[in-house]
C-alpha positions as CSV (number, residue, x, y, z in Angstrom):
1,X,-13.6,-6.8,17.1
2,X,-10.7,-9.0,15.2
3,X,-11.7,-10.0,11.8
4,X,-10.6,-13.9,11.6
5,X,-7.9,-14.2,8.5
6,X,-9.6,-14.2,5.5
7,X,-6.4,-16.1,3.9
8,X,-5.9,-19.9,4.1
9,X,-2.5,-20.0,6.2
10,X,-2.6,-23.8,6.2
11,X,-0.9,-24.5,2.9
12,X,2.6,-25.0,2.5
13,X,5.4,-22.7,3.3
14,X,6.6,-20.3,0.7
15,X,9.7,-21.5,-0.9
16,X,12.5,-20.0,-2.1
17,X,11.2,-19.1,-5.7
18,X,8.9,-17.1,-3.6
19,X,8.4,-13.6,-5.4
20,X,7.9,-12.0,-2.2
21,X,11.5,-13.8,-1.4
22,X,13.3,-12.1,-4.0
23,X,15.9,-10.3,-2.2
24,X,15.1,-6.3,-2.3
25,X,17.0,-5.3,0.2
26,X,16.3,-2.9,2.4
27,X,13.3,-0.8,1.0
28,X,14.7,1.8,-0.7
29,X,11.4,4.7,-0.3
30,X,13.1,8.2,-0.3
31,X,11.7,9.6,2.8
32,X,12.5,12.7,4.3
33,X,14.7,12.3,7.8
34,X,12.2,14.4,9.9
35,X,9.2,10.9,9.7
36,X,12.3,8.3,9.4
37,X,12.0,7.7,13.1
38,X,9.0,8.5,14.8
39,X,10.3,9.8,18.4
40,X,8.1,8.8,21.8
41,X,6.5,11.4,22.9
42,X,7.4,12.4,27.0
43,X,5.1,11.6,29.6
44,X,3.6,8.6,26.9
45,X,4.5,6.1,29.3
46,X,7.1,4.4,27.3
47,X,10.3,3.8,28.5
48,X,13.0,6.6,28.1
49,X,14.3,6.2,24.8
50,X,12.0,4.2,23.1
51,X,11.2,4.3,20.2
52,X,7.7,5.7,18.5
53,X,5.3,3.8,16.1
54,X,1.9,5.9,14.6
55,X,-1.4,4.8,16.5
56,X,-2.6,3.2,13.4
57,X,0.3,1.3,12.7
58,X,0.4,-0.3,16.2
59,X,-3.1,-1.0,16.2
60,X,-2.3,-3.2,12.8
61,X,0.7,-5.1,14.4
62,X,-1.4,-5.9,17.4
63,X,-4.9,-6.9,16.0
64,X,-2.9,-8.7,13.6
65,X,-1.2,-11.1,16.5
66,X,-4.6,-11.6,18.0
67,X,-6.1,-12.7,14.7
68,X,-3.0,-15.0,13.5
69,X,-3.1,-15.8,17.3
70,X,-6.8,-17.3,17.3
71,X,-6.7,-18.7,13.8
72,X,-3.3,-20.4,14.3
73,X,-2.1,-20.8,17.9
74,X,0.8,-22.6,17.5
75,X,2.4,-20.1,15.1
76,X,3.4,-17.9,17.8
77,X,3.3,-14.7,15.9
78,X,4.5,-11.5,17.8
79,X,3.5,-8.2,17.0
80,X,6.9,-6.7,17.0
81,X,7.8,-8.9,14.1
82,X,5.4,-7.2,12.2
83,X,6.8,-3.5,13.6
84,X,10.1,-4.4,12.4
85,X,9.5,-5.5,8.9
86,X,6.8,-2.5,8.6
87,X,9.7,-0.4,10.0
88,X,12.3,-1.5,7.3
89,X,9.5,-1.4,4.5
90,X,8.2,1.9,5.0
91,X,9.0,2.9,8.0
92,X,5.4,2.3,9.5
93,X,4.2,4.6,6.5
94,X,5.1,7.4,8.2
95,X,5.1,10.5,5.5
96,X,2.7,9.1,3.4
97,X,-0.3,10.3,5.2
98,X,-1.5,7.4,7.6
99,X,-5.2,7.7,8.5
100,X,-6.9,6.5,11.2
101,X,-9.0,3.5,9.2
102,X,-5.6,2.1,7.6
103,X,-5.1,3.5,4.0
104,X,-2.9,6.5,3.4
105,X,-2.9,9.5,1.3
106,X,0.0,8.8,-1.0
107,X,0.5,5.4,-2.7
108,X,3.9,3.4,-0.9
109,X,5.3,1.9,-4.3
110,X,8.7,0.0,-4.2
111,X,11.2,-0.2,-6.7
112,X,10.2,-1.5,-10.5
113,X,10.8,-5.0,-10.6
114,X,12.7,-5.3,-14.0
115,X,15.5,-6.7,-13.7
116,X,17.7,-3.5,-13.1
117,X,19.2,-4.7,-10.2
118,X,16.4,-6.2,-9.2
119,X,14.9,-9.4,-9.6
120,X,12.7,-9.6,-13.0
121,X,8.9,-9.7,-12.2
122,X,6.3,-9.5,-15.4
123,X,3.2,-7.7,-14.5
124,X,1.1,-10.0,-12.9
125,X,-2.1,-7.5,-11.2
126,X,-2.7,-5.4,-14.4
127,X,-1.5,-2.5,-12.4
128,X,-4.3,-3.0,-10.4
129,X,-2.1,-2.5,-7.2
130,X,1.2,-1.1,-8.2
131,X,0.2,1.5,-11.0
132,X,2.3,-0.4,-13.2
133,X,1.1,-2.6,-16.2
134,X,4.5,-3.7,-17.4
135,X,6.5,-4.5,-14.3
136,X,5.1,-5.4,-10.5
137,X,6.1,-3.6,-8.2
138,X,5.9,-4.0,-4.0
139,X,3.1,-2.0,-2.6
140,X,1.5,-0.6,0.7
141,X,3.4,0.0,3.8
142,X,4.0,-3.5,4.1
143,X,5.6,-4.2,0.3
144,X,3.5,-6.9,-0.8
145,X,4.3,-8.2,-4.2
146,X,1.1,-8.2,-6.4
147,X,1.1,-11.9,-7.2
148,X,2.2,-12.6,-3.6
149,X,-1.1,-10.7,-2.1
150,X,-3.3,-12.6,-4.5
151,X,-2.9,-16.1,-2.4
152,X,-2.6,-14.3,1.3
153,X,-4.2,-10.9,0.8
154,X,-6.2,-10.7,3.5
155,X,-9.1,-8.3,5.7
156,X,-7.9,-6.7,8.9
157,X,-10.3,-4.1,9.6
158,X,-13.5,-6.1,8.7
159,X,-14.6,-3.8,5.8
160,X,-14.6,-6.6,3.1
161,X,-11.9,-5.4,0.9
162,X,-8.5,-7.1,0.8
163,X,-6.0,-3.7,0.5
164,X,-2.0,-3.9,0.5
165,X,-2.2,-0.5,0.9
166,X,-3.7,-0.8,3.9
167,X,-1.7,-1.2,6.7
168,X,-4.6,-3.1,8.8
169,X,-5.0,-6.0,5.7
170,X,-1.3,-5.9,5.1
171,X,-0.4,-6.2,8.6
172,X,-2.8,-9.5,8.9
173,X,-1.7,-10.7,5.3
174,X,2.3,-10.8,6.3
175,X,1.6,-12.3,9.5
176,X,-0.3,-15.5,7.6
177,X,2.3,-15.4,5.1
178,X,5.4,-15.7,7.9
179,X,3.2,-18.2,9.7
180,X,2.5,-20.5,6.2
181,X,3.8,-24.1,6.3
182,X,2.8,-24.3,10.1
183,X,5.9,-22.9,11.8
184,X,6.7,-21.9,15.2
185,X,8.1,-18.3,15.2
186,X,9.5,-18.8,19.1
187,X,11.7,-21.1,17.5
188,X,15.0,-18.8,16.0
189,X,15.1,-21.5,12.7
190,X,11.5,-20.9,11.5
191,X,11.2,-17.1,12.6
192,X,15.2,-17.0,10.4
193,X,13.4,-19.2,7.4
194,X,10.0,-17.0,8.0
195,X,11.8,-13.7,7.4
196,X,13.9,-15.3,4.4
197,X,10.7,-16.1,2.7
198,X,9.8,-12.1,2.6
199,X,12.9,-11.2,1.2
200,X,15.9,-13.3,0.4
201,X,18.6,-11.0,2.3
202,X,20.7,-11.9,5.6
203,X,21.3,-8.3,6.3
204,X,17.5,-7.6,6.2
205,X,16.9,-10.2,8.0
206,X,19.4,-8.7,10.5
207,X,17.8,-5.6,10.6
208,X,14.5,-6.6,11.0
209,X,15.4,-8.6,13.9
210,X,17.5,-5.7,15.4
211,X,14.2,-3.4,15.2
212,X,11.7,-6.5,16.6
213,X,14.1,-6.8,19.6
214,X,14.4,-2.7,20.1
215,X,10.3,-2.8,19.8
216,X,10.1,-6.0,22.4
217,X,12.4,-3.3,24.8
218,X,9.6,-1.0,24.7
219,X,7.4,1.2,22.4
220,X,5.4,3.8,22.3
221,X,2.6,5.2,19.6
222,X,2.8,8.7,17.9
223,X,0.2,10.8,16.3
224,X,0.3,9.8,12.7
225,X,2.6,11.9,10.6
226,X,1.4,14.6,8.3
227,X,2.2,13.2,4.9
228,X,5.5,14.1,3.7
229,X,6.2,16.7,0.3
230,X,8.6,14.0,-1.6
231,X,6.8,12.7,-4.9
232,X,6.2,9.1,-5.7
233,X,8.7,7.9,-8.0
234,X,7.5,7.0,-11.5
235,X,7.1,3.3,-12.8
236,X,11.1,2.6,-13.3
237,X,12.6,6.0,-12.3
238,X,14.4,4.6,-9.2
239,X,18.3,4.5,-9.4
240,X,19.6,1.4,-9.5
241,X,21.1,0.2,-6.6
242,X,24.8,-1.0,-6.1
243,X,25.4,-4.6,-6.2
244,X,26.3,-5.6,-2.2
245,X,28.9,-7.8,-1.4
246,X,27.9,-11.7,0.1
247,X,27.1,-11.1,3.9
248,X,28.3,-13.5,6.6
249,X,25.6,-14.7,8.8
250,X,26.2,-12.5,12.2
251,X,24.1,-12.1,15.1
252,X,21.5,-9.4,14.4
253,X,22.5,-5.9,14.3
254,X,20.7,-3.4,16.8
255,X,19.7,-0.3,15.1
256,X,21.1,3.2,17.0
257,X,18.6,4.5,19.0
258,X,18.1,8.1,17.8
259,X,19.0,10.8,20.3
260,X,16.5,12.2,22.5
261,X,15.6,15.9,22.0
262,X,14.8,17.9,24.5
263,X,11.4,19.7,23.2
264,X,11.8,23.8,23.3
265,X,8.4,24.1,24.3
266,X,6.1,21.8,26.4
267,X,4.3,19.4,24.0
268,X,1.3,18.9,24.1
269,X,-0.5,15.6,24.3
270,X,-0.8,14.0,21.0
271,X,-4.8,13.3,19.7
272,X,-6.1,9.7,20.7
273,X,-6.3,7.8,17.2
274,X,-9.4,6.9,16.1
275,X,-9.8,3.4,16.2
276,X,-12.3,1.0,14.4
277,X,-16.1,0.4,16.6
278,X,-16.2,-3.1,17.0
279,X,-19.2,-4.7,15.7
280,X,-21.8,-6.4,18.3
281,X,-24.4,-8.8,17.9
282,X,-27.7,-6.3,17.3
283,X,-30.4,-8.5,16.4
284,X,-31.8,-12.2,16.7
285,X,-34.4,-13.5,14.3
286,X,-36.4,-16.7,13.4
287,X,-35.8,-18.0,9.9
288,X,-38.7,-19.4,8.7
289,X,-42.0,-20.3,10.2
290,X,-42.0,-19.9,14.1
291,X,-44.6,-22.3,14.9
292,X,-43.5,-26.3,14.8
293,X,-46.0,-29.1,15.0
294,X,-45.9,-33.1,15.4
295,X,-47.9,-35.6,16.3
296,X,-47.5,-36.7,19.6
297,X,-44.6,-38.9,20.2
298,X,-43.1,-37.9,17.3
299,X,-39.9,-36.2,16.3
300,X,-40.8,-32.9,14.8
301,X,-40.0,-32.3,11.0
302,X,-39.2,-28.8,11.0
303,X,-36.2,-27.7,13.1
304,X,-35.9,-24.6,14.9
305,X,-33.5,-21.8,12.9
306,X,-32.4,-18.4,14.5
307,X,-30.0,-15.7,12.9
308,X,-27.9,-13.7,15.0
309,X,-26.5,-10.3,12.8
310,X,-23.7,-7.4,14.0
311,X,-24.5,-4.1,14.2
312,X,-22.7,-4.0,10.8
313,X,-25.4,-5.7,9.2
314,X,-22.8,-9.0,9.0
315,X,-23.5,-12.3,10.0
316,X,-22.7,-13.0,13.9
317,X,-20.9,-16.4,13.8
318,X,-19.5,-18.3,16.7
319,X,-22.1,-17.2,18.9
320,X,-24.0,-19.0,21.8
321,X,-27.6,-19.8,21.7
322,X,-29.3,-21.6,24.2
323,X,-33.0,-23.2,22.7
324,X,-35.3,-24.3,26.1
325,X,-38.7,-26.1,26.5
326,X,-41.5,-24.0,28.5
327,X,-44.6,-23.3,29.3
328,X,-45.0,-27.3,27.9
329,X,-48.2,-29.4,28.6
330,X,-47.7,-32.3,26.7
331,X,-46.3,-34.6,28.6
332,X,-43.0,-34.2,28.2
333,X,-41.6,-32.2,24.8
334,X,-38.1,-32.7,25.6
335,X,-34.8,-33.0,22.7
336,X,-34.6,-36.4,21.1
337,X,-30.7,-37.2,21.8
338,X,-30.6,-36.4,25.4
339,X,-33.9,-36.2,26.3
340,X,-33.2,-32.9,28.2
341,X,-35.1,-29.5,27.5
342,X,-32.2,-27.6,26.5
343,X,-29.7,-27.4,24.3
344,X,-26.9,-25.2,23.1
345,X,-25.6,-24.1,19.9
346,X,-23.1,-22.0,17.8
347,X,-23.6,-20.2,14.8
348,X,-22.0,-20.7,11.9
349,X,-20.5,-18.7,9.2
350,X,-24.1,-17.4,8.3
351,X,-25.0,-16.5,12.3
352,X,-27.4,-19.4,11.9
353,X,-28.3,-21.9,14.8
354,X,-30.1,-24.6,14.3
355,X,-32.2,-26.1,17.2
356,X,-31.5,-30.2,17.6
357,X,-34.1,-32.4,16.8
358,X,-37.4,-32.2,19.1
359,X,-39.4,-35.3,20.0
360,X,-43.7,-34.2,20.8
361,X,-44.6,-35.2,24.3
362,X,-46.9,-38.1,24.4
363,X,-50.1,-36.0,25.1
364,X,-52.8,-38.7,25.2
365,X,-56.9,-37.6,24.3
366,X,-58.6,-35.9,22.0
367,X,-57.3,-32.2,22.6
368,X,-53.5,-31.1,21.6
369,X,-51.0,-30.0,23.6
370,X,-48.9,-27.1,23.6
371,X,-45.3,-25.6,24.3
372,X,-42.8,-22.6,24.3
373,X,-39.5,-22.7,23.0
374,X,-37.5,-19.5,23.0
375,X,-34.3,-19.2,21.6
376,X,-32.0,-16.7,23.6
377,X,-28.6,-15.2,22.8
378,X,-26.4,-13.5,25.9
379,X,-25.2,-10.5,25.1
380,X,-22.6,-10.0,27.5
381,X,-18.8,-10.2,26.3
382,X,-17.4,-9.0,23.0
383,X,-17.3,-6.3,23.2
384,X,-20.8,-5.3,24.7
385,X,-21.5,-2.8,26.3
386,X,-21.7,-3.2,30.6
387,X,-25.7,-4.5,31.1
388,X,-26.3,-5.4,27.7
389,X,-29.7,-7.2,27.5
390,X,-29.6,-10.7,26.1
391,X,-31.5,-11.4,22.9
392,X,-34.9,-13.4,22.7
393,X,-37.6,-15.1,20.3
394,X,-40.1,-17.7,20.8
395,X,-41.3,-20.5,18.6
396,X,-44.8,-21.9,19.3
397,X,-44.9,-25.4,19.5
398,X,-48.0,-27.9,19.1
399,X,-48.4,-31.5,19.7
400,X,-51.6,-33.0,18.2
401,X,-53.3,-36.5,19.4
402,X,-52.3,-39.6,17.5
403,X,-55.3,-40.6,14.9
404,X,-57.2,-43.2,16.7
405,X,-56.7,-46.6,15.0
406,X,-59.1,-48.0,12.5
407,X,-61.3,-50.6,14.0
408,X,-60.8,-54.3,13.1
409,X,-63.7,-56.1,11.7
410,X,-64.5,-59.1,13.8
411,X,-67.9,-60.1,12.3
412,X,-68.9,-61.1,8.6
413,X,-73.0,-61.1,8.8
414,X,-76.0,-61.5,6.6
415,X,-78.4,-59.1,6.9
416,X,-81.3,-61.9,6.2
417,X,-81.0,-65.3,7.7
418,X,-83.4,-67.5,5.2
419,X,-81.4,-69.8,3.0
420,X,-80.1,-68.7,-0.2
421,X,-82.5,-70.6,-2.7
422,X,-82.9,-70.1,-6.4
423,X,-84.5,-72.4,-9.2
424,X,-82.2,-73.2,-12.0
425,X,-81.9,-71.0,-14.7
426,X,-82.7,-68.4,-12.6
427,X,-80.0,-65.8,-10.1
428,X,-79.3,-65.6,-6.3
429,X,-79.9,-61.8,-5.9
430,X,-79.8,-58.8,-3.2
431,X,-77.2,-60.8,-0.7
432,X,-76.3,-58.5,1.7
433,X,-73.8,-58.9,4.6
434,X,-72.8,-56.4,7.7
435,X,-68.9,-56.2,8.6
436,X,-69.1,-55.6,12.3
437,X,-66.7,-54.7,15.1
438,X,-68.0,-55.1,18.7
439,X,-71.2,-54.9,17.0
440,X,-70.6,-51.5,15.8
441,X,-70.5,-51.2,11.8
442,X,-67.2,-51.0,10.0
443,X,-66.5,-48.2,7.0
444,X,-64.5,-49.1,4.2
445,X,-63.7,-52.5,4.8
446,X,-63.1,-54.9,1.3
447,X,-64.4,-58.2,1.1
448,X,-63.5,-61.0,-1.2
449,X,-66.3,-62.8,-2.6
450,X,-65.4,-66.3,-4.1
451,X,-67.1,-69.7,-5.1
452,X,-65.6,-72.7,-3.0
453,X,-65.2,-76.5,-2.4
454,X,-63.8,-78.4,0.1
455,X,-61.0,-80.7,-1.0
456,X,-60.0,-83.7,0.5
457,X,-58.6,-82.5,3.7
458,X,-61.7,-80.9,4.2
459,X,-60.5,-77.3,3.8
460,X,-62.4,-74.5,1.5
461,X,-60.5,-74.3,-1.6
462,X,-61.5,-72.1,-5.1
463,X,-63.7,-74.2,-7.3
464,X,-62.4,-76.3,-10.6
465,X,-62.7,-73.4,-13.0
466,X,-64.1,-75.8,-15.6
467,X,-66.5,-76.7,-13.3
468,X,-70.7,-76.0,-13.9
469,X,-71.6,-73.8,-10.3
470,X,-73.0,-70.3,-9.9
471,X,-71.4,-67.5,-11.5
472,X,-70.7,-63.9,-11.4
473,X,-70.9,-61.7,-14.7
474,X,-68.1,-60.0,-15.7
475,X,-68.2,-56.7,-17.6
476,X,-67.4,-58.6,-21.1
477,X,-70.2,-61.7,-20.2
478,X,-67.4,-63.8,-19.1
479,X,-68.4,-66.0,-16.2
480,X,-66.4,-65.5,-13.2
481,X,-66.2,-67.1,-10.0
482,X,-63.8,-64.9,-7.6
483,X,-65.2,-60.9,-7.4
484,X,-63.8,-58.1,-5.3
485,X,-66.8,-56.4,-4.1
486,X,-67.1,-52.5,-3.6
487,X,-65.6,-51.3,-0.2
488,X,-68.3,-51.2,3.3
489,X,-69.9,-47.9,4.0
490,X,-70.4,-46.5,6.6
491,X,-73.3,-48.6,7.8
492,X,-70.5,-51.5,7.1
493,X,-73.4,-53.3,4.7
494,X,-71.9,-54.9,1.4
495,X,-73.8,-56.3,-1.6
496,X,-72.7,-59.2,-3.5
497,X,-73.5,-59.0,-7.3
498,X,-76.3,-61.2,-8.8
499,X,-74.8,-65.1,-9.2
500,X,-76.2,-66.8,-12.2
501,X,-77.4,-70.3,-12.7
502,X,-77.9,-70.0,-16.5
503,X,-76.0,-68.5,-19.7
504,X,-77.0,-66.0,-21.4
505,X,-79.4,-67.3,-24.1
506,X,-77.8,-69.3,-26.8
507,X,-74.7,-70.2,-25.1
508,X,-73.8,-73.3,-25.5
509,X,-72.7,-74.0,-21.4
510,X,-76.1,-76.2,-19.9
511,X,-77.8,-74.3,-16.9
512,X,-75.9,-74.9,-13.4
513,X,-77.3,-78.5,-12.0
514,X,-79.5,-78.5,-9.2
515,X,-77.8,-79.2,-5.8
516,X,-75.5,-77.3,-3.1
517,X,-72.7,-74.9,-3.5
518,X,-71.0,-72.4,-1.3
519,X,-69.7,-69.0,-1.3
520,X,-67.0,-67.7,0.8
521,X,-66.3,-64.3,1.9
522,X,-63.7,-62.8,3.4
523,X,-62.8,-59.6,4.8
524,X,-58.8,-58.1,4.3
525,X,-58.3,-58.7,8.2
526,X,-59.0,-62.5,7.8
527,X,-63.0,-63.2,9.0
528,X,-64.3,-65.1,6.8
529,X,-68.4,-66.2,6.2
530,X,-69.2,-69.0,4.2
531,X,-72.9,-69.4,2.4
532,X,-74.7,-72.1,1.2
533,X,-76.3,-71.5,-2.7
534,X,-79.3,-73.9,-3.1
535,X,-80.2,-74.5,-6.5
536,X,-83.4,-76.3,-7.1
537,X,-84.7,-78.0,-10.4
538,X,-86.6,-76.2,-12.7
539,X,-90.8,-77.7,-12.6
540,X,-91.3,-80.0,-15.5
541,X,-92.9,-78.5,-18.5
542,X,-96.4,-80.3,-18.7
543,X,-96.8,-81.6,-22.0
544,X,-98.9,-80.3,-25.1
């Protein structure tokens, strides 16, 4: 598996006041002649003559082109650009104990950066990378400078570290570096600016391009080499190194191939590096609640969420799940943009896909419908191994019937048809009316009680407040002519509250005349019932 760059290769080129441009030179790591050129070995495969890189070391260059490759395609990165600056760093770390995962057993340290015929570089890591708490110092096999590898350090080997000192995250942190400010490395001005920004020098510019195009001849890769017995030079014990002359630009200088020798005894065939298990997809889960339910008709509120994880134990991102409709009896669950019963997704960063939206089928009745929608991942490609089986869960769906509507009242009814009499100074009680519809009774229906008069148009209007009619009784005494009664139950009977003729004793209001009045009620639909109120005159009171 390639680890996508970890650093953000999009921002401007580096420029000339660069650290990492600083010209160093070539590096100037004492190693011994016997790992200074790794030989091919015969019968590798390699062309006659060509020279050797460690297994580890061309396993960095490579996955490092793939992964610049996918994350910036237009960069053109190739892997023996890496190979040659690796070779003039540090010679591919050759004598410092490359292992198999990357790191090696010595520390690669480059010259102390103060200003002693070198450029002057203040500590800027803590000695976090270099050893050095004074001075920075370029590290790992790729000589990062410290404050350089904070903005393009990067993770080649998928381990979660970011390590100059190893050559897998140093390989993929120089090729985002060279590839910065979005240039083209076929073309011979940006690959000639790319180069300048890692170190400010023609002539190692012209050797790195000597050793790319001896590498692009052919190559072949070595066992790692034992680690060499030279110490690591101490924080400013290096000599300092002669000033060199201006350089003309020249075409690039091929390096001398080193002579071929004949091997005393038959060699035997070098130990097979081992190389980093890629990471496959190993499990696919529901996050959250695996059962979704809507009304029919409607769009489903809770979405469908799966979680794809590696064999690592890391999220899964970028791969394909396909979420499908079965088993479905509700007329028609289907997805609400396209109105199709599949869809396909990606995960994201988190190895999360997210099902689109689902609209319920339009199940009509009483009973609820109900559906299967499984969520698969194919496991074939990246990787997998041949026959891998694809990965599957299911989500149980339900679609429940609409509510049925709540009837509308067509009827307004008195429950006794005798006219409403009283004599004055007495009350009109126990008026009791049915709301109805279709004849059937109507629960929790409000009706509007209200004391009325037809105006000159001959339409029911509110009485003159002032005027002397039948009242209700408010909680205070106050007289009142308009009352909201208490909703219908479920027998759809409503009561209308006592309406007075009288005050209450010594009020100064007279008693209501005798005569005709009316009360309208009306139901919140609209249906309205108006009653006649006959109030007769009290009997005379004989005399004494």
């Amino acid at each position: 598996m390639t680890t996508a760059p970890t650093a953000d290769a999009g921002e401007a080129e580096p420029g000339p006041d660069s650290p990492q441009a600083n010209d160093r030179g070539n590096a100037r790591l004492d190693l011994p002649d016997l790992v200074a050129n790794p030989p091919a070995q015969p019968g590798s495969g390699a062309p006659e003559g060509a020279s050797g890189i460690p297994a580890t070391a061309l396993d960095a260059y490579r996955r490092a082109e793939i992964a610049v490759g996918a994350a910036l395609p237009n960069c053109k990165l190739p892997w023996q650009l890496l190979a040659g600056i690796g070779r003039i760093e540090s010679v591919h770390a050759s004598g410092y104990g490359l292992k198999a995962d990357g790191s090696t057993e010595k520390p690669i340290r480059g010259p102390r950066l103060d200003g002693n015929g070198f450029a002057t570089i203040k500590d800027t890591d803590k000695g976090a990378w270099d050893g050095d708490t004074e001075y920075d110092r370029a590290v790992g096999p790729l000589q990062f400078i410290p404050s350089t590898w904070q903005t393009w350090g990067a993770d080649g080997n998928g381990d979660g570290n970011r390590d100059p000192n190893n050559i897998y995250d140093a390989a993929l942190g120089a090729g985002l570096y060279l590839c910065a400010g979005d240039r083209n490395l076929s073309d011979p001005g940006d690959l000639d600016k790319a180069i300048l920004s890692y170190n400010s020098s023609r002539e190692y510019v012209n050797s790195v391009l000597g050793w790319m195009r001896q590498y692009q001849a052919g190559v072949a890769d070595v066992p790692n080499p034992p680690p060499g017995n030279f110490p690591t030079p101490p924080p400013g014990s290096l000599p300092t190194p002669p000033p060199r002359p201006p350089v003309t630009p020249t075409a690039p200088v091929t390096p001398q191939k080193p002579p071929t020798v004949p091997p005393t005894v038959p060699p035997t065939k070098p130990t097979e590096p081992t190389k980093p298990v890629p990471a496959t997809v190993s499990e696919l889960a529901v996050v959250g609640e695996s059962k979704i339910t809507a009304e029919a008709g409607s769009v489903f509120g809770t979405a469908a969420k799966v979680k794809a994880v590696l064999s690592d134990g890391k999220p899964a991102a970028g791969e394909t799940v396909t979420f499908k409709v079965e088993e479905d009896d509700t007329s028609g669950t289907v997805f609400e943009a396209d109105g199709k019963t599949s869809a396909v997704v990606k995960t994201d960063k988190d190895g999360i896909a997210v099902a689109p939206a689902l609209k319920a089928g339009a199940k009509a009745g009483e009973k609820q419908g109900a559906f299967t929608l499984r969520a698969t991942l194919d496991n074939q490609g990246k990787g997998s191994a041949a026959g891998s089986q694809p990965f599957t869960v299911k989500f149980t769906g339900t679609v429940t019937p609409k509510p049925k509507p709540a009837p509308v009242v067509d009827a307004l009814t008195p429950t006794d048809t005798k006219p409403l009499t009283a004599v004055q100074g007495s009350s009109f009680v126990r008026i009791e009316l049915k709301a109805t519809a279709e004849g059937a009774p109507v629960a929790g229906t409000t009706v509007t009680a209200a004391l009325v008069e037809k105006d000159e148009k001959g339409k029911w209007v509110p009485v003159d407040p002032a005027a002397r009619t039948p009242f209700f009784k408010g909680a205070d005494g106050a007289e009142l002519h308009t009352v909201t009664l208490a909703p219908t139950g479920a027998d759809g009977l409503v009561t209308v509250p006592d309406l007075f003729t009288a005050s209450v004793p010594g009020a100064a209001a007279a008693p209501v005349a005798p005569g005709t009045y009316h009360l309208r009620l009306v139901t919140a639909n609209g249906v309205e019932r108006v009653l006649d109120l006959i109030v007769t005159a009290a009997p005379a009171t004989p005399a004494t």
